[in-house]
C-alpha positions in Angstrom: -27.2 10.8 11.7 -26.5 14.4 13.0 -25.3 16.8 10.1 -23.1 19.3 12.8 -19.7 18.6 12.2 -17.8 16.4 14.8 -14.1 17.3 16.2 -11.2 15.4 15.1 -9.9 12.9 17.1 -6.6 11.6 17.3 -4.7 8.5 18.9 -0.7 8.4 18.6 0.4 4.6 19.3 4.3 6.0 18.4 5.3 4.0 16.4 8.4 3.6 16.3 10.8 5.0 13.3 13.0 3.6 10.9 16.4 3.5 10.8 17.1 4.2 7.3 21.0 3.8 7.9 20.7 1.0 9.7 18.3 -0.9 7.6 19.7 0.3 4.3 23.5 -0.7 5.5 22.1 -4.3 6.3 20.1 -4.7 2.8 23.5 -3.5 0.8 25.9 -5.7 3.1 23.5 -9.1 2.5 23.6 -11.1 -0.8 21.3 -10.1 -2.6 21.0 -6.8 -2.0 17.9 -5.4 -1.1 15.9 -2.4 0.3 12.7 -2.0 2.1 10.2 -0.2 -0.5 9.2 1.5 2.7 11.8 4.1 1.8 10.8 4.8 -1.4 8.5 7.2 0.2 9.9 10.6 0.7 8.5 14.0 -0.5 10.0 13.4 -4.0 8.8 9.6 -3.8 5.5 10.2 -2.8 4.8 13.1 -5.9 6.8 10.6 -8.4 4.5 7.7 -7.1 1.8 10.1 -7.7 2.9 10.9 -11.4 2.8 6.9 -11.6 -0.7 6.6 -11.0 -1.5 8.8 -14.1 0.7 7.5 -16.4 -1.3 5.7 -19.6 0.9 2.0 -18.8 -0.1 2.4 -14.5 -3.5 0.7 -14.9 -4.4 -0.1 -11.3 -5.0 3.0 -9.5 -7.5 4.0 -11.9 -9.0 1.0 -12.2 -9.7 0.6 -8.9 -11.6 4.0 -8.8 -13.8 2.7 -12.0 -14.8 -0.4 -10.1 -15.6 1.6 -7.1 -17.6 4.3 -8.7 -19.5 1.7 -10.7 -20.6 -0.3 -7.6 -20.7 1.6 -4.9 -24.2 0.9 -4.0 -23.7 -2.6 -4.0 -20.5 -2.2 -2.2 -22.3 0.1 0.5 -24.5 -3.1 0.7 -22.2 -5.3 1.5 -20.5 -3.1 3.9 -23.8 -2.4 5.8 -24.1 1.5 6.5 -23.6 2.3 10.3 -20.0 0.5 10.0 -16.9 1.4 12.1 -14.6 1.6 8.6 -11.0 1.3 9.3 -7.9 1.9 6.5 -4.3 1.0 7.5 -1.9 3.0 5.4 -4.3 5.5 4.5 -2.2 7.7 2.7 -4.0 10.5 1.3 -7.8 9.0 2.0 -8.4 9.6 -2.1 -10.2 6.3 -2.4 -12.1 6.2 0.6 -14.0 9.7 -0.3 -15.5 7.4 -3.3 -17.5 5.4 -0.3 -18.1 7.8 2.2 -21.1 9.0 1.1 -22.5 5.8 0.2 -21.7 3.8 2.9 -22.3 6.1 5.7 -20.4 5.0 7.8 -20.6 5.7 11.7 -16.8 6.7 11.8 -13.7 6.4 9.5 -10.4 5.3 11.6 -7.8 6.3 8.6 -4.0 4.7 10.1 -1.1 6.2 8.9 2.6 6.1 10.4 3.0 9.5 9.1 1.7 11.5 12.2 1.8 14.4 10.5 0.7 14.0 7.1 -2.0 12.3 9.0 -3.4 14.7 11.3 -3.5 17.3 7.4 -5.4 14.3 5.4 -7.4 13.0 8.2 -8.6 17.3 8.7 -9.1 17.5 5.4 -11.9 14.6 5.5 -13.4 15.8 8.4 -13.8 18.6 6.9 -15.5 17.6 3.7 -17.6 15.1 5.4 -19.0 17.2 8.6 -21.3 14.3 10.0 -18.5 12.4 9.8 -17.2 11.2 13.1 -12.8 11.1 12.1 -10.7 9.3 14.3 -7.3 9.1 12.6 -4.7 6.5 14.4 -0.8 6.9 14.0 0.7 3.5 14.0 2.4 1.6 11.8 -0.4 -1.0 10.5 2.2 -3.8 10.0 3.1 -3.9 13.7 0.4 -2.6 15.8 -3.4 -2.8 14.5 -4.8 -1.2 18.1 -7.8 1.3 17.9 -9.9 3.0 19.9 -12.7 1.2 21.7 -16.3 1.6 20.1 -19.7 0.1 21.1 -19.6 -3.1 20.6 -22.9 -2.9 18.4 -21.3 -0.9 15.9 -19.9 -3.7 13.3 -16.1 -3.4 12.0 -14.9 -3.5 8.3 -10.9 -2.8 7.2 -10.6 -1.2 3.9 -7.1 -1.9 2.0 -7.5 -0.5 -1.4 -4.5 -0.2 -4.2 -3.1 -4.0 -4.6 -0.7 -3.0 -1.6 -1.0 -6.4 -0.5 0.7 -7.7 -3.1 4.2 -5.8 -1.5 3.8 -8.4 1.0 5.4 -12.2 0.6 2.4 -14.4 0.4 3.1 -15.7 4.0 3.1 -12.4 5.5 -0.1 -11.2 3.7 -1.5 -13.8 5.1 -0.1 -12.7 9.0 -1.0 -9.1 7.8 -4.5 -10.6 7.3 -5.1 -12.7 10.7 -4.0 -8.7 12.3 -6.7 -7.2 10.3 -9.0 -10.2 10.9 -8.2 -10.3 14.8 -8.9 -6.1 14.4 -12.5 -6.4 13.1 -13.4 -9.4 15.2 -17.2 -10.8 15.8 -18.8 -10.2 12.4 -16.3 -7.6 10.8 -15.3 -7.7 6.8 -12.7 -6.7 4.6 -12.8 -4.6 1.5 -9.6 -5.0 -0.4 -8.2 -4.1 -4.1 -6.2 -7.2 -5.7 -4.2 -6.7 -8.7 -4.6 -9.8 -10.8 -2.7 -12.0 -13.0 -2.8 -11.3 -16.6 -0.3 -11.1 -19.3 3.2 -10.2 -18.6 3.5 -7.2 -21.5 0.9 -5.4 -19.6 2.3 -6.7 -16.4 6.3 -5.3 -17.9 4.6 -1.6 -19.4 2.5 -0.8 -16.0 6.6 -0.5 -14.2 8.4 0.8 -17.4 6.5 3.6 -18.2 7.4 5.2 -21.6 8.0 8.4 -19.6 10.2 7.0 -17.2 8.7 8.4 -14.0 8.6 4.5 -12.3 12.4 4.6 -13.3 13.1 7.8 -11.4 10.7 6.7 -8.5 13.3 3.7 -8.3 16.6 5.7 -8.2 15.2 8.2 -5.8 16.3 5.2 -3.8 19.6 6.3 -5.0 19.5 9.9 -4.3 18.0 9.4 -0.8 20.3 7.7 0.5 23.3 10.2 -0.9 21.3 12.9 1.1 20.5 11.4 3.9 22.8 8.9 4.7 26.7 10.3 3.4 26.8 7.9 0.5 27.9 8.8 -3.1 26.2 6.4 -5.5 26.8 7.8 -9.1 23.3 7.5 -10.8 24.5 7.6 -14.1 26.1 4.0 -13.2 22.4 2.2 -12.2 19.7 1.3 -14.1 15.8 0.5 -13.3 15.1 -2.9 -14.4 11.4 -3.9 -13.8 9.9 -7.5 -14.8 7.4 -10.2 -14.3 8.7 -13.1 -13.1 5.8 -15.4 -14.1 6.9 -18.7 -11.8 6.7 -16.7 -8.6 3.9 -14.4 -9.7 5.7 -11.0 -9.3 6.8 -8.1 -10.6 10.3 -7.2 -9.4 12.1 -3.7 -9.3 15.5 -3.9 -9.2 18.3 -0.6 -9.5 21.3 -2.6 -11.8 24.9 -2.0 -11.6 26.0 -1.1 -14.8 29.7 -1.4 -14.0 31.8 -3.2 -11.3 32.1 -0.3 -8.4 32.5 0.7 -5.1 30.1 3.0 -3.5 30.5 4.8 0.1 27.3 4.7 2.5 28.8 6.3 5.7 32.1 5.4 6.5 31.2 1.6 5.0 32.4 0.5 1.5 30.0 -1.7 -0.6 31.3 -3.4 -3.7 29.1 -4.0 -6.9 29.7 -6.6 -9.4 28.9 -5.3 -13.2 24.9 -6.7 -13.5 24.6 -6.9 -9.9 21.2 -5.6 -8.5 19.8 -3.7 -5.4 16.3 -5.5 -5.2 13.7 -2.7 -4.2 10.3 -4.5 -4.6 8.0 -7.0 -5.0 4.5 -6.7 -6.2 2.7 -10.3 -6.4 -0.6 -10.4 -8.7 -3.2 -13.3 -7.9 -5.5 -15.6 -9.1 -9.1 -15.0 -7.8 -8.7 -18.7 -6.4 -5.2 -17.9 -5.2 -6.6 -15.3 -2.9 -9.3 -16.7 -1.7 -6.8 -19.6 -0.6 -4.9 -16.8 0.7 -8.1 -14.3 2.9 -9.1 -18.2 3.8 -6.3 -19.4 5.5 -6.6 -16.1 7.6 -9.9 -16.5 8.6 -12.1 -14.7 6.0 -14.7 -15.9 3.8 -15.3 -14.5 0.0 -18.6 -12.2 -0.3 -18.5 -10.9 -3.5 -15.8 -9.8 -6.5 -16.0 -6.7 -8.6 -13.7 -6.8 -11.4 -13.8 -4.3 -14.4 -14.3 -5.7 -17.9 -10.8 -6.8 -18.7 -10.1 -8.3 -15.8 -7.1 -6.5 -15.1 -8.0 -5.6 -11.5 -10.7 -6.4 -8.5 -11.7 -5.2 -5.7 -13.0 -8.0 -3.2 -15.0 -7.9 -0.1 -14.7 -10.6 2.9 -16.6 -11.1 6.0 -15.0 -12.7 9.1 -15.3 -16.4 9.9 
């Protein structure tokens, strides 16, 4: 493979933007009331979920990196160097620099909706890896999983690190997962990091950090939306409230009324009954069985499981049916 450094390549699908009013209005008028953990992510969400993955409690980030950096040969065999490797919601690309070198891949397609957060991270890789052909994709992964056309000889493999598949209900991770399958077709595979079921005080501690950095990640919600949208939630008068609701196999973050009140977003009034909750997220945790049922139904087949020795956390790779 040539070592001279390859120009950056870009594709914009425009994907189109959220309407935070409108979708935020529509979650606080509904019963329950909820909001699209989409919107956690603004400058000061993104460097508070940051601060999350290094807290002592927030076990899967760096768990995932142990798993990877422990078998990344074997990983890189599974993959087959040569690949097309392709990461919806690539984010900052952290995870993916732990396989680059191993798998060699013939070019990494990082998708972002960010365009330009995406064109700064996707430079900064092609820049570190200089044989490395970058082709970085702005779309949002959820709704549009088109990329640019490659020789058909050059095999396909999705890589979803970080449990963010467990934000989805089951039956849309399992439509996320016929796009992604549809996306690699012929013989492409799937990498993908699964948080898994264990006991629920590990489960409770990993979103009530003792430093109360997922708490303030949560009310961001809070001070967002008084920025941005014209609303004047008091803060003081919510709570976090984080749990494991072990029947349906999820954590759920909630922001808690602590009083009965009435807040302004806009020129609309929306009235809170003392305990009542703004639901923010979901994050399910599976069985290894439970996913497999789940990859299955959308048209993968389980390779191989790499978990690290407490089981907390794996990362699993799946090849196409």
């Amino acid at each position: 493979m040539s070592t001279t450094a390859i120009a950056l390549k870009f594709q914009d699908n425009h994907p189109p933007e959220s309407d935070f009013t409108q979708e935020a209005l529509k979650g606080l008028l509904s019963t329950p009331k909820r909001i699209s953990p989409k919107f956690f992510y603004d400058e000061i969400g993104s460097r508070l979920f940051d601060a999350i993955c290094h807290t002592e409690e927030y076990y899967p980030t760096r768990t995932e990196s142990r798993i990877i950096k422990a078998n990344v040969e074997e990983i890189a065999r599974q993959i087959g160097r040569g690949c097309l490797l392709v990461e919806p919601g690539s984010g900052n690309s952290k995870k993916v620099r732990e396989l680059l070198t191993a798998v060699k891949p013939h070019s990494y397609l990082p998708m972002d909706i960010s365009k330009a957060f995406l064109k700064k991270e996707a430079a900064k890789v092609a820049s570190e890896f200089p044989w490395l052909n970058v082709h970085a994709v702005c779309s949002d992964f959820t709704v549009s999983m088109d990329i640019p056309l490659y020789p058909s000889g050059v095999r396909r493999v999705a890589f979803f690190p970080g449990s963010s598949i467990g934000n989805f209900e089951p039956n849309e991770a399992t439509e996320f997962l016929k796009s992604i399958h549809k996306m690699v077709g012929g013989d492409g595979g799937l990498l993908i990091g699964v948080d898994l079921k264990k006991d629920t005080p590990t489960l409770n501690a990993a979103y009530n950090d003792k430093a109360g950095i997922t708490a303030k990640f949560n009310m961001n919600l809070l001070v967002r939306m008084n920025k941005e949208l014209g609303a004047n939630f008091d803060t003081n008068t919510f709570k976090h409230s984080a749990f494991y609701h072990e029947e349906l196999g999820r954590i759920e973050m909630h922001l808690v009324s602590l009083k009965e009140q009435t807040v302004k977003v806009g020129t609309n009034t929306i009235l809170f009954q003392k305990g009542e909750t703004i639901h923010t997220e979901n994050s399910y945790k599976y069985s290894l069985s439970e996913f497999e049922q789940l990859a299955k139904a959308a048209g993968f087949t389980l390779e191989t499981v790499w978990m690290d020795q407490e089981h907390k956390f794996s990362l699993q790779y799946f090849n196409r049916k």
